[in-house]
C-alpha positions as CSV (number, residue, x, y, z in Angstrom):
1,X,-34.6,205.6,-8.1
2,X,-37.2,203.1,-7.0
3,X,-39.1,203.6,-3.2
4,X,-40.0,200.0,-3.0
5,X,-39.5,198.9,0.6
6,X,-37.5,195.6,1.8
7,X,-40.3,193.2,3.7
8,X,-39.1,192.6,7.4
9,X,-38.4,189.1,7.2
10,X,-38.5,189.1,11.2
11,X,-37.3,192.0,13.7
12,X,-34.0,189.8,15.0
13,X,-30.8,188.7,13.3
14,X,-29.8,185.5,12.3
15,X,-26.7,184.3,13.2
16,X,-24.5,181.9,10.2
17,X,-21.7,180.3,10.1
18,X,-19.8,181.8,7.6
19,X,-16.2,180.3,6.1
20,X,-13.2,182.2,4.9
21,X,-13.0,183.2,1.3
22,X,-16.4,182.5,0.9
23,X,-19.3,184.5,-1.2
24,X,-22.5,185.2,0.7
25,X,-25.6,186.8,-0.8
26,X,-27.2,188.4,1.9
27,X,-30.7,188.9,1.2
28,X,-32.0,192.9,1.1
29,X,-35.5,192.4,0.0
30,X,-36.8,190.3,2.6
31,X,-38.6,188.2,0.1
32,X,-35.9,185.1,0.8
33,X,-37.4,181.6,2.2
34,X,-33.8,181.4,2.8
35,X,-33.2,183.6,5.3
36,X,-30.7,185.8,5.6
37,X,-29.2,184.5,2.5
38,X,-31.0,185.2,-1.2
39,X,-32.9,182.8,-3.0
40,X,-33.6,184.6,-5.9
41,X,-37.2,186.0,-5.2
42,X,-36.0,189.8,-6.0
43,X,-36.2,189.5,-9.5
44,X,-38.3,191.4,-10.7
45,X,-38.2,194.0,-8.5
46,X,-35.2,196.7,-7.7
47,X,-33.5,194.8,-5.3
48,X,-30.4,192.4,-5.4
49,X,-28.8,190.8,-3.1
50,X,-25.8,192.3,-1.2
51,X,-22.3,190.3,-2.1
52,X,-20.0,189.9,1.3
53,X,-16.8,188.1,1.6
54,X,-15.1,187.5,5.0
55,X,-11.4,186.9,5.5
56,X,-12.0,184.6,8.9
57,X,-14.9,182.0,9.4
58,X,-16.3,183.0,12.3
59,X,-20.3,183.6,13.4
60,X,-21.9,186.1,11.6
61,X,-25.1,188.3,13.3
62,X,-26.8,188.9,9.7
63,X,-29.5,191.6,9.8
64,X,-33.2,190.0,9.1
65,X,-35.0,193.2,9.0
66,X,-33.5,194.4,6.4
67,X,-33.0,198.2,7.9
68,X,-29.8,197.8,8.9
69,X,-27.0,201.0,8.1
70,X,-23.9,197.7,8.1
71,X,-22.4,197.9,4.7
72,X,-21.7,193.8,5.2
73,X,-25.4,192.8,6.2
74,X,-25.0,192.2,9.8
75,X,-27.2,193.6,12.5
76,X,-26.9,197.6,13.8
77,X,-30.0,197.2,16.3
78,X,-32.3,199.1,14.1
79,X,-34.7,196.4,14.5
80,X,-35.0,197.3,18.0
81,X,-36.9,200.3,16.8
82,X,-39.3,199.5,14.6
């Protein structure tokens, strides 16, 4: 099991429009110039990104700190705390 910590892309969510039936790749290392979404700059490392699907399109509050305990990638608050 690897420690390596996810960077803290910035301490408030970003919000996305997301569409129904459609893959998103939410970033979890924080390395991402794309924001929530992954762009690929894990590799190398132990991370990868975290696949989420939604049923509705709706607007989605995904997490940017990358601390969050939401199985999907949205935002829990955490980053309120840190």
């Amino acid at each position: 099991m690897s420690n390596e910590k996810p960077i803290i892309a910035q301490k408030s969510p970003i919000a996305v429009q997301v569409e129904a039936g459609k893959n998103y790749a939410w970033c979890t290392c924080g390395k991402s110039e794309n924001q929530p979404l992954c762009d690929g700059k894990h590799k190398g490392s132990s991370f990868s990104p975290k696949i989420v699907k939604y049923e509705e399109s709706k607007e989605v509050w995904f997490c940017a700190c990358k601390q969050t305990g939401n199985e999907m990638g949205q935002c829990d608050g955490t980053h309120n705390g840190l």
